[in-house]
C-alpha positions as CSV (number, residue, x, y, z in Angstrom):
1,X,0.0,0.0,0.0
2,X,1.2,3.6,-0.9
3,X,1.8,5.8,1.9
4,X,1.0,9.5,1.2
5,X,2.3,12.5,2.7
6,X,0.5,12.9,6.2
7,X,-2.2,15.1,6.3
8,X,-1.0,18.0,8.1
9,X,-3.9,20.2,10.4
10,X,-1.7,23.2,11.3
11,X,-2.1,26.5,9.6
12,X,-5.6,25.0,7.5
13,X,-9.1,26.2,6.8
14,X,-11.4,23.3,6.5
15,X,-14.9,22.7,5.2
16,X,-16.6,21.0,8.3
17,X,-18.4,17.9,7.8
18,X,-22.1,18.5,6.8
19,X,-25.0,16.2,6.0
20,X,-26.8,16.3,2.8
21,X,-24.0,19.4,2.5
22,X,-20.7,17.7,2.2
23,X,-20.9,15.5,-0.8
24,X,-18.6,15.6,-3.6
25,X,-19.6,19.0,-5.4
26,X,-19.0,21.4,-2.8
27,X,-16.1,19.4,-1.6
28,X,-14.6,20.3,-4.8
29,X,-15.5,23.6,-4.9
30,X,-14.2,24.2,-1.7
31,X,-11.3,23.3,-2.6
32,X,-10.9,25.5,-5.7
33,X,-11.8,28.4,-3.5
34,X,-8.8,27.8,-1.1
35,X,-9.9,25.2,1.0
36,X,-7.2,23.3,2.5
37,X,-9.2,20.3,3.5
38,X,-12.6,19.1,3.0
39,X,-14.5,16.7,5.4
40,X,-17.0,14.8,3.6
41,X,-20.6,14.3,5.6
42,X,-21.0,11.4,8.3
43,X,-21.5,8.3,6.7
44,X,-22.5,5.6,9.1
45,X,-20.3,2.6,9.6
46,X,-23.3,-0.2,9.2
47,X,-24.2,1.3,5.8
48,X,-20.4,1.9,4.7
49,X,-20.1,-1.9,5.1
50,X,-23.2,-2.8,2.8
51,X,-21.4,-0.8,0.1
52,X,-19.2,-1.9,-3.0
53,X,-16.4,0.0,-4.0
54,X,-16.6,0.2,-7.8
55,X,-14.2,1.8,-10.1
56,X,-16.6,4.4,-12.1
57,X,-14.6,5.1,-15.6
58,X,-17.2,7.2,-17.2
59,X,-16.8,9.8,-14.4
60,X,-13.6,9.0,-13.2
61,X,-14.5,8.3,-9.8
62,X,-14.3,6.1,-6.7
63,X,-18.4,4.7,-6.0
64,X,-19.4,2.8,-3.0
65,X,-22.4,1.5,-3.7
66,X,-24.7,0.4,-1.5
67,X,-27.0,-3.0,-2.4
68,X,-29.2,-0.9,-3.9
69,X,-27.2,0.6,-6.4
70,X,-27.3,4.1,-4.4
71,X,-23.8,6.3,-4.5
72,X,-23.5,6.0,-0.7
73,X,-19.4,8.2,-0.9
74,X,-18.5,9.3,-4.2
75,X,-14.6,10.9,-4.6
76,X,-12.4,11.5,-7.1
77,X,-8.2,11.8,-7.5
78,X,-8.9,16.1,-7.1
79,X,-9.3,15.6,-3.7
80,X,-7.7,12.6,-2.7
81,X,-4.8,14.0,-0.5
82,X,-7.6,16.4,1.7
83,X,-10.6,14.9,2.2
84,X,-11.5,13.1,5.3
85,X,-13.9,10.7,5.6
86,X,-16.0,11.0,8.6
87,X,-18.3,8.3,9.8
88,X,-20.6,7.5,12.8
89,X,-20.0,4.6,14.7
90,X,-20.2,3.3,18.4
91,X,-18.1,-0.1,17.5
92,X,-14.4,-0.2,17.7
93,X,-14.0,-3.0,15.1
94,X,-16.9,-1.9,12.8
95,X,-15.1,1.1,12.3
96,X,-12.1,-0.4,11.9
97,X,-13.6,-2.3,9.2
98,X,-14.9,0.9,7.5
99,X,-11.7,3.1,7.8
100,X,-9.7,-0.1,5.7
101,X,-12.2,-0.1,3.2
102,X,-11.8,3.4,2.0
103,X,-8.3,3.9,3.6
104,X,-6.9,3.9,-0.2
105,X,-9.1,6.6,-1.2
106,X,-8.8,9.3,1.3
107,X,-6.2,11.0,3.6
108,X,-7.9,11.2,6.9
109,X,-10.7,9.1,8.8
110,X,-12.4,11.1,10.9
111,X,-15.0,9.9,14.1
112,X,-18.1,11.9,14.3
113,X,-18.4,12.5,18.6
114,X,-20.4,16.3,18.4
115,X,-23.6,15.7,16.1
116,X,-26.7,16.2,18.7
117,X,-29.2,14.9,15.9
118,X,-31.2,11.7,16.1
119,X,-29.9,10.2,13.2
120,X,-26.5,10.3,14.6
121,X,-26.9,9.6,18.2
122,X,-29.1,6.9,17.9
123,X,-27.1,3.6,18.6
124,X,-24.3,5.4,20.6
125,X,-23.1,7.4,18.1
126,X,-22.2,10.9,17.4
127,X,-22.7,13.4,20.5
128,X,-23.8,10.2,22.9
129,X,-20.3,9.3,22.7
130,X,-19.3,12.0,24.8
131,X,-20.3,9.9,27.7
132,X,-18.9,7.1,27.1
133,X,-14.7,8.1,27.4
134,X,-14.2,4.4,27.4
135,X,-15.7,3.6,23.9
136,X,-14.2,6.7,22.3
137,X,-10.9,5.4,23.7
138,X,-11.9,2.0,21.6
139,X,-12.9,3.5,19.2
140,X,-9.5,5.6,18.2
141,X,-6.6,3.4,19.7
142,X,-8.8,1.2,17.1
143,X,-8.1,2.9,14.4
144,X,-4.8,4.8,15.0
145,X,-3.2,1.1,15.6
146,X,-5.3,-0.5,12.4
147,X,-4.8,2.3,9.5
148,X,-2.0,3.7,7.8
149,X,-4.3,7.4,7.2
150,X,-4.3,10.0,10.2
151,X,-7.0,9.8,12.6
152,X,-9.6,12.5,14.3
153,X,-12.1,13.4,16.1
154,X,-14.7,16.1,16.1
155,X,-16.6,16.4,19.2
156,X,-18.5,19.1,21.3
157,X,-17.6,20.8,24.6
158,X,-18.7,19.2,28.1
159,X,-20.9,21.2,30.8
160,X,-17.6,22.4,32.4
161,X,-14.2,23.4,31.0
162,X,-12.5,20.7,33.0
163,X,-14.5,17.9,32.3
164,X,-14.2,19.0,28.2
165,X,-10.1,19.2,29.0
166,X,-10.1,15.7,30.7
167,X,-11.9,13.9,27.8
168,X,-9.5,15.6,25.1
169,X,-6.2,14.8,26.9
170,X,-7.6,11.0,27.4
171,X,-8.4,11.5,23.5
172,X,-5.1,12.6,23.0
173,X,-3.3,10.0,24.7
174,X,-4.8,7.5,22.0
175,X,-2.6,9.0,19.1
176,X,-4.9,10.8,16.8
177,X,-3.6,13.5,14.5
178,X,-6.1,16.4,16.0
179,X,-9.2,17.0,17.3
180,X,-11.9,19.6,15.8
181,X,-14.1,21.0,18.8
182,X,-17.2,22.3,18.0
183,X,-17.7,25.3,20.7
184,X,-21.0,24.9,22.1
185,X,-22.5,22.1,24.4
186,X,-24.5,19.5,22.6
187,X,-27.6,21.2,24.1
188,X,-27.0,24.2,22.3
189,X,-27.7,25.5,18.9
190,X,-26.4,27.9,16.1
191,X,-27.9,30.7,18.1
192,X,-26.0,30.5,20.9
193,X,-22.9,32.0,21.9
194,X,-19.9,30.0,20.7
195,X,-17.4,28.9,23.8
196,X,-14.2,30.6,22.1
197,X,-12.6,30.4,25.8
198,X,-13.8,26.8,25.8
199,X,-11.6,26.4,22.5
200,X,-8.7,28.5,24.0
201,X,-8.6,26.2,27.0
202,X,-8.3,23.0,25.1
203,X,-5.5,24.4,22.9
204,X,-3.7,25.0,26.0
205,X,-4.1,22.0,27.1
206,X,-2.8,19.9,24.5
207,X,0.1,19.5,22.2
208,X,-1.3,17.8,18.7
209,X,-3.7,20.0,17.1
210,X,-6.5,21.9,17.8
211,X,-9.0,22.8,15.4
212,X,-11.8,25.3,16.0
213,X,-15.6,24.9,15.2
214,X,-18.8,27.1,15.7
215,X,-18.0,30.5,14.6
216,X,-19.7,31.0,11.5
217,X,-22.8,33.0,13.7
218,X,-20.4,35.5,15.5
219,X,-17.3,35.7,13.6
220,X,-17.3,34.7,10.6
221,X,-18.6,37.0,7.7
222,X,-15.7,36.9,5.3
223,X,-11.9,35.6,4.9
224,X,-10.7,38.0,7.2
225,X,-12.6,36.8,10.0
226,X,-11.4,33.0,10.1
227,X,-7.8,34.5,11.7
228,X,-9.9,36.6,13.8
229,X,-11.6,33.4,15.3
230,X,-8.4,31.3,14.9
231,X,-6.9,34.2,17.5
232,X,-9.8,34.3,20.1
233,X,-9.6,29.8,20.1
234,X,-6.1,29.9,19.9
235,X,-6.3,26.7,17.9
236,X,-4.4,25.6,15.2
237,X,-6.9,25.6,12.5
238,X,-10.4,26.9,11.9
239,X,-13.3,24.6,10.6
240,X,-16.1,26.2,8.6
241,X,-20.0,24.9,8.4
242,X,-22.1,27.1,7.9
243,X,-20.5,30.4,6.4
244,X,-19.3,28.0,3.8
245,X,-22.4,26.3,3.1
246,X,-24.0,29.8,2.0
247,X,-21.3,30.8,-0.1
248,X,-18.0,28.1,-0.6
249,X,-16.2,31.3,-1.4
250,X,-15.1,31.8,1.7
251,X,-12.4,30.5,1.7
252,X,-11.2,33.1,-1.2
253,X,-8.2,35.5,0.2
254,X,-9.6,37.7,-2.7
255,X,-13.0,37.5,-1.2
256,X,-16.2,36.3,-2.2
257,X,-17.6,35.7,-5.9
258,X,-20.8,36.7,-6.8
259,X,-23.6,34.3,-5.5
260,X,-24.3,33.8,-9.3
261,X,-21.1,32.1,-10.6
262,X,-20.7,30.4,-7.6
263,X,-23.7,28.6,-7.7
264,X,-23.2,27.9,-11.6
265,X,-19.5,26.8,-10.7
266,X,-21.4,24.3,-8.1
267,X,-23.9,23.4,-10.7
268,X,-20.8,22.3,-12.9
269,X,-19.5,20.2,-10.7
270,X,-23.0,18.5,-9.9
271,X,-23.6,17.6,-13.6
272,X,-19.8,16.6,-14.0
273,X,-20.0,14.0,-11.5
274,X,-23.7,13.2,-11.5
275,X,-24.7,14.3,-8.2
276,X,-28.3,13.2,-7.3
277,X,-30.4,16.2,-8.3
278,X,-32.6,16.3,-5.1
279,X,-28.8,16.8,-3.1
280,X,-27.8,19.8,-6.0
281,X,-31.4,21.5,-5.4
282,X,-30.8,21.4,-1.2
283,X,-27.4,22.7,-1.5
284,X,-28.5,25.3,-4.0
285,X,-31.3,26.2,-1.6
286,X,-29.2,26.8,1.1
287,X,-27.3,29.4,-1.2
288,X,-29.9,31.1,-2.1
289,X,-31.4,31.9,1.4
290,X,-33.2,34.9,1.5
291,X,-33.8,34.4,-2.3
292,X,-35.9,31.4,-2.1
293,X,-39.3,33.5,-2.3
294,X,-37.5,35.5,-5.5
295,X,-38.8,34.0,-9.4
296,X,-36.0,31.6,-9.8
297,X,-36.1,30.3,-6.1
298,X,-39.5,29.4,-6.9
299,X,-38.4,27.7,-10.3
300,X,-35.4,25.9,-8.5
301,X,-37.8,24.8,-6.1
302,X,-40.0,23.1,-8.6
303,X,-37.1,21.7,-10.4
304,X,-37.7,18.0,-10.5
305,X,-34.4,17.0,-12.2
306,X,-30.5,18.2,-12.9
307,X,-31.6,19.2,-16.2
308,X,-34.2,21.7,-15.0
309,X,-31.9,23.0,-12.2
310,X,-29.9,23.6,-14.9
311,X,-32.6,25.5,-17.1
312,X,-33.3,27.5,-14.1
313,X,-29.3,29.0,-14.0
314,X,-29.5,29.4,-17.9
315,X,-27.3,26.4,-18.2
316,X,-29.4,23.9,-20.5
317,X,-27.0,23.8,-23.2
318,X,-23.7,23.0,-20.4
319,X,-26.3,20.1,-19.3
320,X,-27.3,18.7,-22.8
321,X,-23.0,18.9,-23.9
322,X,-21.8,17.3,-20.5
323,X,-23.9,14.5,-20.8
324,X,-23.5,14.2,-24.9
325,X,-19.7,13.5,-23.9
326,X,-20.4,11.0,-21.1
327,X,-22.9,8.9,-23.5
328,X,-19.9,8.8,-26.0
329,X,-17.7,7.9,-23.4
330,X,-20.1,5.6,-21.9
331,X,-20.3,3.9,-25.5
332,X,-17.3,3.9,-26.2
333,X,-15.9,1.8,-22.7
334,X,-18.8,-0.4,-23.5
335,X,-17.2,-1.3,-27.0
336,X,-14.0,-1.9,-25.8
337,X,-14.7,-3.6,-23.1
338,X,-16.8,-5.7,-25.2
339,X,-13.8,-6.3,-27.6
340,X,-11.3,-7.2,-24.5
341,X,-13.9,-9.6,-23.4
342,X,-14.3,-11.4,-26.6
343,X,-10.7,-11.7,-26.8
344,X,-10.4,-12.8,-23.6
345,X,-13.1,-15.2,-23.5
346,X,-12.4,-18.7,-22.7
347,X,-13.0,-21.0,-26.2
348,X,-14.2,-23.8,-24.3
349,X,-17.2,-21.5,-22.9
350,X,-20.4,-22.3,-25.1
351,X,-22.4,-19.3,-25.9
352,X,-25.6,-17.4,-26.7
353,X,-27.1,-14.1,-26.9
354,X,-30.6,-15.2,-25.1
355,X,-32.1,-13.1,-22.2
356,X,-34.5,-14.9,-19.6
357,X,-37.7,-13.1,-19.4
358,X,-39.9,-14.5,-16.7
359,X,-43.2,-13.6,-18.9
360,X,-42.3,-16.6,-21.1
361,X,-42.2,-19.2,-18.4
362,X,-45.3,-20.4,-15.5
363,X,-45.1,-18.4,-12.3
364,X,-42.3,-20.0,-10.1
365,X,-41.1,-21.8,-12.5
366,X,-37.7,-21.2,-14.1
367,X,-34.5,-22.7,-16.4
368,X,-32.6,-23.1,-13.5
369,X,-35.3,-25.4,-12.0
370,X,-35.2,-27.2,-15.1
371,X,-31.2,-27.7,-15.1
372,X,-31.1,-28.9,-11.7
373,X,-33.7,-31.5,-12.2
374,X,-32.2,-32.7,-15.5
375,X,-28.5,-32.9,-13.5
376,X,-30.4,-35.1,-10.9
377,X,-31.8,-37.3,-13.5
378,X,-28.4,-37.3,-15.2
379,X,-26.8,-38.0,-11.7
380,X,-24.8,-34.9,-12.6
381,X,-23.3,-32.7,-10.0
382,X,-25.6,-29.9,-9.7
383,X,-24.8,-26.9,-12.1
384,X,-22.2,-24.2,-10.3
385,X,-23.0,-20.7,-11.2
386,X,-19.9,-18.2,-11.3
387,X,-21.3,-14.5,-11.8
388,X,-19.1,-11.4,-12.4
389,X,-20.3,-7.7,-12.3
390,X,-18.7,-5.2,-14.7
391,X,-17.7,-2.5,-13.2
392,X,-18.8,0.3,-16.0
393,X,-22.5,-0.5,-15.8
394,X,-23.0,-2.4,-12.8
395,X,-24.4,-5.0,-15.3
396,X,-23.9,-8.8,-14.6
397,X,-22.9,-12.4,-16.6
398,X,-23.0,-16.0,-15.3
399,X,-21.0,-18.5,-16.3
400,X,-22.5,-21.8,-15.6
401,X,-20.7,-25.4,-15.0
402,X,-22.6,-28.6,-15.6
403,X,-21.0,-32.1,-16.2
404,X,-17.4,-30.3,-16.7
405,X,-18.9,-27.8,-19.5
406,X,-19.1,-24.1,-19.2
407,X,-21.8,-22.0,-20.8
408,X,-22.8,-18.6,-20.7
409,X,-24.9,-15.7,-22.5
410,X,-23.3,-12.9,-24.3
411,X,-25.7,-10.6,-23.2
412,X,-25.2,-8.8,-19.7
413,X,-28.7,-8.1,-17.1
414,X,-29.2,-6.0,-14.4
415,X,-29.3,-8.7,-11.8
416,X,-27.2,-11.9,-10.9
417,X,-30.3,-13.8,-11.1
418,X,-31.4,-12.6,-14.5
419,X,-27.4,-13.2,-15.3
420,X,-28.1,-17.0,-14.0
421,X,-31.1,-17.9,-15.3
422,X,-29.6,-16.9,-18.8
423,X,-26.6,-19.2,-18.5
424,X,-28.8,-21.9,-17.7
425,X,-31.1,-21.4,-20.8
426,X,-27.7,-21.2,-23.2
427,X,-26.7,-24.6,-21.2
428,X,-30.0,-26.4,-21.8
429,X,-30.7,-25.3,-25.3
430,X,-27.3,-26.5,-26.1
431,X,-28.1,-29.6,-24.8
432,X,-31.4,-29.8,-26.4
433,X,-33.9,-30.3,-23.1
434,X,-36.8,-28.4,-22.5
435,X,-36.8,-25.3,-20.1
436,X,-40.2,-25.3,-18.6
437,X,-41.3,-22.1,-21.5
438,X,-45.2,-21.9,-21.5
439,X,-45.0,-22.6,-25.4
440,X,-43.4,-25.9,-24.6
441,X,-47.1,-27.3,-23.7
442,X,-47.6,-30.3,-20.2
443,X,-44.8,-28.6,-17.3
444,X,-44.0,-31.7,-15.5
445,X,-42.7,-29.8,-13.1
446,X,-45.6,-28.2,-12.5
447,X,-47.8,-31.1,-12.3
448,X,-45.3,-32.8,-9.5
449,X,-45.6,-29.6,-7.5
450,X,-49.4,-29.9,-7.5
451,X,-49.0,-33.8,-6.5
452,X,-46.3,-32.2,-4.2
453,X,-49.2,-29.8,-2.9
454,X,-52.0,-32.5,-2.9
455,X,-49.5,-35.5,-0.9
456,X,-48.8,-31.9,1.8
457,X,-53.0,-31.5,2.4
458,X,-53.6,-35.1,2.9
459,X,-50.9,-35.7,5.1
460,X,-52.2,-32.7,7.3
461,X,-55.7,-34.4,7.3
462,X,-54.1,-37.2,9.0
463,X,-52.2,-35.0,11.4
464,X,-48.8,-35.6,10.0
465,X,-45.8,-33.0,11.5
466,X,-46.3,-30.3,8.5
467,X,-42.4,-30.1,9.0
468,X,-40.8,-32.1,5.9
469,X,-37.0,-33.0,6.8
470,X,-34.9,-30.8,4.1
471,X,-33.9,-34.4,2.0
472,X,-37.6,-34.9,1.7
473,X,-38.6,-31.8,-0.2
474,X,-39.9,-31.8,-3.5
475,X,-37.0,-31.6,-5.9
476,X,-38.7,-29.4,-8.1
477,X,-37.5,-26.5,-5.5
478,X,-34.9,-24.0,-6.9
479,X,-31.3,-23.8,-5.8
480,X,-29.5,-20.5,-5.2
481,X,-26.0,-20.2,-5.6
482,X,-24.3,-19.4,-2.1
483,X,-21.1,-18.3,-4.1
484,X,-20.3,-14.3,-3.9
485,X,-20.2,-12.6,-6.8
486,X,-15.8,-11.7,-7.3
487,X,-14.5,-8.7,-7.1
488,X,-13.7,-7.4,-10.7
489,X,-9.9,-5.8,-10.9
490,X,-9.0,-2.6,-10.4
């Protein structure tokens, strides 16, 4: 594994973590402002687990994708060296587990220990770990001992100053890189006064770094002011939220851009990386403030897709040529891809273009049914399924192995199932035995699995245990392949 240079958290301005906020767009644009590292929003470890990371080469991005094909963390190589990837977790080797899967991909792991919302303090997490010093302790000497990436924290202050300074010098002693404080209690909201002394006494206190959160209410207004609150915390950093969430431009020495070219440079960087257009409209909306009630807050608020955001900010024709290239590029993968795999294809695999489409066949009843029995009758080994997902399209082939002979469709579907019940149709077509299709007239499958039904109500007129032991069941039953599908090469 490649080591990068360590992330360093002296001297920086950082976007905070924010939900719905913090995705890939204004992590970006952040950065192009003068961001010097950009927290992505808390993820939670039992979803990050769920997820598949897939190489994306239409958009040139990292994807983990959840099961159902949602973009739970999208990144990119821009930002690969400063973004940190927070999650929420209460379990020391869960998020252990997490912090190795995207180690490769980001240059910090940060623990979420300040967010007072449900969503995050539910199951121990978030500001609920503030109370437990004994499970943050897990949690970070976890991670610091398990990853190669630096490790922090972001928490929130304690009811007293030296109960807040006990907790951070424990935290401390586990090894993480810094720790972001947040300066208000996790009773308190934006409108409150921000702890500055609070901040000021945990710098003090400790020796690795100290960065300062909160002060986008009372200090914060422009560049200027992040060294002004910097001073009064006398951290080493300062972490934004809010201030940067209504304009990203804060972090420009040269001051802010108009609200209108940031918001189209934002817009760019949605459509260029395919951000979920319900995520562009909230972030936009969050811009535009005061501006909501105003003729295109209205339209943006209507906007039901990123190609009518787009139309809203006069930016149809961007949309309609930034998509244009990604179909071509799109295509164009698919081709070659298609070419390498002919090439590569084993010779001994038999195959077909055939699709399985379950309006041909009776309900329940299926190829695959059909090839198992016939590998019974046969006294075959039952057929072994081997499916592969390509990485471009998410779309899926089976190879299947019956009596030493591989077959397989040339035609890729949106679902291992659809993938094996494909390979099984190539594999008994070749072999010339029927596969249950309605055209095929008398199922005899179908007519054991109503003697199967008829034999199951007589014996429970007689009493008979309903439970069948699993060697008795009707044979007619479907097999699923307990094999995973492999991991396709990076």
């Amino acid at each position: 594994m490649t080591v990068n240079t360590p992330l360093c958290f002296r001297g920086k301005k950082i976007l905070a973590p924010m939900v719905r906020v913090g995705t890939l767009p204004m992590r970006l644009l952040a950065l192009d402002y003068g961001a010097d590292i950009v927290y992505c929003e808390e993820l939670i470890d039992i979803k990050m687990l769920q997820c598949k990371r897939v190489i994306n080469d239409v958009l040139e991005t990292v994807d983990f994708v959840a099961p159902n094909e949602r973009i739970v963390f999208r990144t990119c190589e821009r930002e690969r060296e400063h973004v940190v990837f927070q999650m929420g977790s209460a379990d020391a080797e869960r998020a252990l587990a997490v912090a190795k899967l995207v180690e490769s991909d980001v240059a910090g792991i940060d623990i979420n220990m300040g967010c007072p919302k449900e969503y995050s303090t539910k199951g121990g997490m978030g500001a609920a770990l503030l109370s437990d010093p004994d499970k943050i302790e897990s949690i970070l000497t976890t991670l610091v001992k398990g990853i190669c990436k630096p490790v922090t924290c972001k928490i929130r202050i304690l009811p007293s100053v030296e109960d807040t300074v006990n907790l951070v010098k424990r935290i401390e002693k586990t090894g993480i890189a810094a720790i972001a404080v947040h300066g208000r209690k996790k009773e308190e909201r934006p409108q409150h006064p921000v702890h500055c002394d609070v901040i000021k006494a945990i710098s003090e206190a400790v020796s690795i770094p100290v960065i300062a959160n909160g002060g986008s209410h009372d200090f914060i207004k422009e560049y200027a002011d992040i060294e002004t609150f910097q001073k009064a915390t006398a951290a080493s950093s300062v972490m934004i939220a809010r201030a940067a969430m209504w304009n990203p431009s804060i972090f420009r020495k040269e001051g802010f851009c108009p609200l209108k070219d940031v918001m189209q440079d934002y817009i760019k960087y949605a459509v260029r990386y395919d951000n979920h257009y319900t995520n562009t409209k909230y972030c936009l909306c969050q811009m535009l403030r005061e501006q909501l009630e105003t003729t295109q807050g209205k339209k943006l608020h209507a906007a039901q897709t990123t190609q009518e955001i787009c139309e809203v900010f006069e930016m149809g024709d961007f949309y309609e040529e930034t998509t244009a290239i990604f179909e071509a590029k799109k295509t164009s993968l698919e081709t070659k891809m298609q070419d390498e795999d002919d090439q590569m294809e084993d010779p001994d695999v038999i195959k077909m273009a055939v699709r399985f489409d379950k309006r041909e066949y009776p309900p329940q009843i299926t190829p695959k049914m059909y090839l198992l029995e016939w590998c019974r009758k046969e006294k075959h080994p039952q057929p072994v399924y081997e499916t592969v997902q390509r990485p471009l399209d998410r779309l899926f082939c089976s190879v299947v192995t019956v009596a030493e002979q591989k077959y397989r469709s040339t035609l890729w579907d949106k679902s291992k199932k659809l993938a094996e019940q494909a390979a099984a149709i190539v594999c008994l077509r070749t072999l010339g035995v029927p596969e249950g299709k309605l055209c095929e007239g008398e199922n005899h499958l179908i007519n054991k699995r109503k003697r199967g039904d008829q034999e199951h109500l007589i014996s429970r007129d007689h009493g008979e245990d309903l439970a069948e032991p699993s060697h008795k069941k009707a044979n007619f039953i479907e097999e699923t392949s307990d094999m995973d599908v492999p991991k396709m090469p990076r």
